[in-house]
C-alpha positions in Angstrom: 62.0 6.8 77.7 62.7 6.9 81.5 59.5 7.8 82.3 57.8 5.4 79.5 60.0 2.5 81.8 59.3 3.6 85.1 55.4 4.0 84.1 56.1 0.2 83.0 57.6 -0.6 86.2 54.6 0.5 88.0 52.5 -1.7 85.9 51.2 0.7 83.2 50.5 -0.8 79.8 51.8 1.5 77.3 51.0 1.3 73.8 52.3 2.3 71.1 49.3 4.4 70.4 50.5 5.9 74.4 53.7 6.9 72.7 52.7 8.7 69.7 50.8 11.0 71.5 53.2 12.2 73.4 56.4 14.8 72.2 59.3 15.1 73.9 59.9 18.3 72.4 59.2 21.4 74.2 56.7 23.6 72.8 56.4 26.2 75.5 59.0 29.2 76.4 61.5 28.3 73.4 64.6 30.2 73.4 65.8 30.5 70.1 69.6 30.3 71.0 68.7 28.5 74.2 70.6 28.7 77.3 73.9 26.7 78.1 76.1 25.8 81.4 79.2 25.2 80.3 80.2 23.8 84.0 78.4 20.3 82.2 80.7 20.3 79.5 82.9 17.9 80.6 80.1 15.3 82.0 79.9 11.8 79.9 75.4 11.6 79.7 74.7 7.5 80.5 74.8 5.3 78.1 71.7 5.5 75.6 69.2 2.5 76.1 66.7 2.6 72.4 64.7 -0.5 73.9 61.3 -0.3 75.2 59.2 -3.1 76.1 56.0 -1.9 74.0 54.2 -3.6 70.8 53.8 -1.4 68.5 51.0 -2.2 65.6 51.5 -2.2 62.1 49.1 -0.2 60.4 48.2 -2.6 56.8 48.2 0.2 53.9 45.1 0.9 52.2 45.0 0.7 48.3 44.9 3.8 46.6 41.4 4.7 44.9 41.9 5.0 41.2 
């Protein structure tokens, strides 16, 4: 979502379209236990900010063929 806001910043329009393409899941090099610092343990993250300044549109539903 930082990136998605700094792109914004910039003056990218980013759709909603934009952000379902795009996983923020790695795909590559998974390790199935992962790898952990435990040096970080103790650090608070920042506070989580869920708002994005993107329309998303609402697909209408199609009816079902009978």
């Amino acid at each position: 979502m930082d990136v998605v806001r700094e792109l914004q910043a910039e003056g990218w329009q980013i759709t909603g379209e934009d952000l379902a393409a795009i996983s923020p899941y790695l795909t590559d090099h998974i390790m199935r236990f992962g790898t952990y610092t435990t040096t970080e343990l103790t650090v608070r993250p920042d506070a989580f900010d869920p708002h994005l300044d993107v329309e998303f549109d609402v697909e209408e539903q199609q009816p079902a063929a009978a």
